[in-house]
C-alpha positions as CSV (number, residue, x, y, z in Angstrom):
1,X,46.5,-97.3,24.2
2,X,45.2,-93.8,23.2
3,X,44.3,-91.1,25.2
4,X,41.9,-88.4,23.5
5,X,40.9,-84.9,24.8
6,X,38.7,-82.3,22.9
7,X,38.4,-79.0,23.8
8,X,37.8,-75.2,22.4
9,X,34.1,-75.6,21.9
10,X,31.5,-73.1,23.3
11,X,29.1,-70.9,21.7
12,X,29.3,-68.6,18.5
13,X,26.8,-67.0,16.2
14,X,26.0,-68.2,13.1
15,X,29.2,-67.3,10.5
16,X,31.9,-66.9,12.7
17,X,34.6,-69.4,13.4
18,X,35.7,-71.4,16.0
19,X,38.6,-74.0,16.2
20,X,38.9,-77.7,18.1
21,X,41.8,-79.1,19.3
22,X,42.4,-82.8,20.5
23,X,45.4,-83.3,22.6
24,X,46.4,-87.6,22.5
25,X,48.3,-89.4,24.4
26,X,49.6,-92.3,25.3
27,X,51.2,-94.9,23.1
28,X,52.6,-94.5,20.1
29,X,49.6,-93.4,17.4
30,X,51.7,-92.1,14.1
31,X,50.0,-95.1,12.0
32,X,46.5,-94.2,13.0
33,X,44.2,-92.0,11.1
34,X,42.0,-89.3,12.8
35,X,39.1,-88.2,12.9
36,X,36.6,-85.8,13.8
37,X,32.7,-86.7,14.5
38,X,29.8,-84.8,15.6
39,X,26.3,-86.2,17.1
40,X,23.4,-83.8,17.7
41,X,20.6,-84.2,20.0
42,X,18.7,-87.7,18.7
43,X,20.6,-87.7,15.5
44,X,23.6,-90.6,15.2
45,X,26.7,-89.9,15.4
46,X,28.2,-88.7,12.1
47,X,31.5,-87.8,10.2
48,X,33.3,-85.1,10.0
49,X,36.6,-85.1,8.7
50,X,39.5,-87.4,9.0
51,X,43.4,-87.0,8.8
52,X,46.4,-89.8,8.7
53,X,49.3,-88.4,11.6
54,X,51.5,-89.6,8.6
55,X,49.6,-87.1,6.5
56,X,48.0,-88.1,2.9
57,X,44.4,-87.9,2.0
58,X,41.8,-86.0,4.1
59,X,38.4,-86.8,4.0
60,X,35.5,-84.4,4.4
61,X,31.7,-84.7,5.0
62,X,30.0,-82.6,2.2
63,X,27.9,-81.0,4.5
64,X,31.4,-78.8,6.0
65,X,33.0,-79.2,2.3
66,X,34.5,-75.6,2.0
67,X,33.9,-74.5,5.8
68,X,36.3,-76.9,7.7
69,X,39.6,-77.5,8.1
70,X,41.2,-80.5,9.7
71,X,45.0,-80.3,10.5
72,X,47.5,-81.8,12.9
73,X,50.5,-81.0,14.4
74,X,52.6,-84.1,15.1
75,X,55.2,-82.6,17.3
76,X,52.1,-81.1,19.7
77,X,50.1,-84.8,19.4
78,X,47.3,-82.3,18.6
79,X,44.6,-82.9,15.9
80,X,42.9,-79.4,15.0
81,X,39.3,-78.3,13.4
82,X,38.5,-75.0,12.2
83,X,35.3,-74.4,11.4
84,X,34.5,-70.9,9.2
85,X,31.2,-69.8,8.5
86,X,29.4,-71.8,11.4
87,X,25.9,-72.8,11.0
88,X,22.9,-73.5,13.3
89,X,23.2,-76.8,11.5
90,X,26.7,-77.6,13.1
91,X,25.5,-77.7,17.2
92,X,26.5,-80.9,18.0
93,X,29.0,-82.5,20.4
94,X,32.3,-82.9,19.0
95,X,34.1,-86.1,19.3
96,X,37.7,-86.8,18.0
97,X,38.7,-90.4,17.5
98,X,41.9,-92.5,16.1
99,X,41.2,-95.9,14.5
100,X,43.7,-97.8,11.8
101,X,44.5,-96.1,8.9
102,X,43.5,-98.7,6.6
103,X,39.6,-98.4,7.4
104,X,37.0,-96.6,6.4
105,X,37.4,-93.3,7.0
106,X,33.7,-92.8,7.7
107,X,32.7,-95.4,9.7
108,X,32.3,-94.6,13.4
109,X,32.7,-98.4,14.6
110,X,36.3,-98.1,12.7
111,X,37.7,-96.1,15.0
112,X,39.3,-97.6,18.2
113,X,39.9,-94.4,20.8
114,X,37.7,-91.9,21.4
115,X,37.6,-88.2,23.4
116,X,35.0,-87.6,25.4
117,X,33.8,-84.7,23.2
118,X,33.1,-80.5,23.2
119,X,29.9,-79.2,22.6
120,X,29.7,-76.7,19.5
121,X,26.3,-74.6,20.1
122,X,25.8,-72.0,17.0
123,X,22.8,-69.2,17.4
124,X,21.3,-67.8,14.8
């Protein structure tokens, strides 16, 4: 069992940065990959980026291709975003979520724990 808790979101003008942090806990996760998802108001939820705790491959959305940054710190249990040049485009709520390692990166139903999410809200 995995325990999952976003936080660092708020509000920020359009092109500045901001940076998420997921805190886990609980059982032993260093097999699992993580990831970051975002769902806006009547849109589904959708990728973000996604991280191994082992390290390897990251994954990103093309849509934050350039602007994002997912990290981790293993020693912490903490799974990081920073987001540069922010745009309207990005208010959504935040989720971060650990699933096998082995699945698809960017399916949301691959994924077995889940935070309870930040919201991001960027003005223009």
């Amino acid at each position: 069992q995995v325990q999952l808790v976003e936080s660092g979101g708020g509000l920020v003008q359009a092109g500045g940065p901001l940076r998420l942090s997921c805190l886990a806990s609980g059982r032993t996760f260093s097999r699992y990959a993580m990831g970051w998802f975002r769902q806006a108001p009547g849109k589904e939820r959708e990728f973000v980026a996604r991280i191994r705790w082992s390290g390897g491959i990251i994954y990103y959305a093309d849509s934050v291709k350039g602007r994002f940054t997912i990290s981790r710190d293993n020693a912490k249990n903490t799974l990081y975003l920073r987001m540069n040049s922010l745009k309207p485009e990005d208010t959504a709520v935040y989720y971060c979520a650990a699933g096998d390692a082995n699945s698809r990166y960017d399916d949301n139903t691959q994924y077995d724990y889940w935070g309870q999410g930040t919201q991001v809200t960027v003005s223009s």
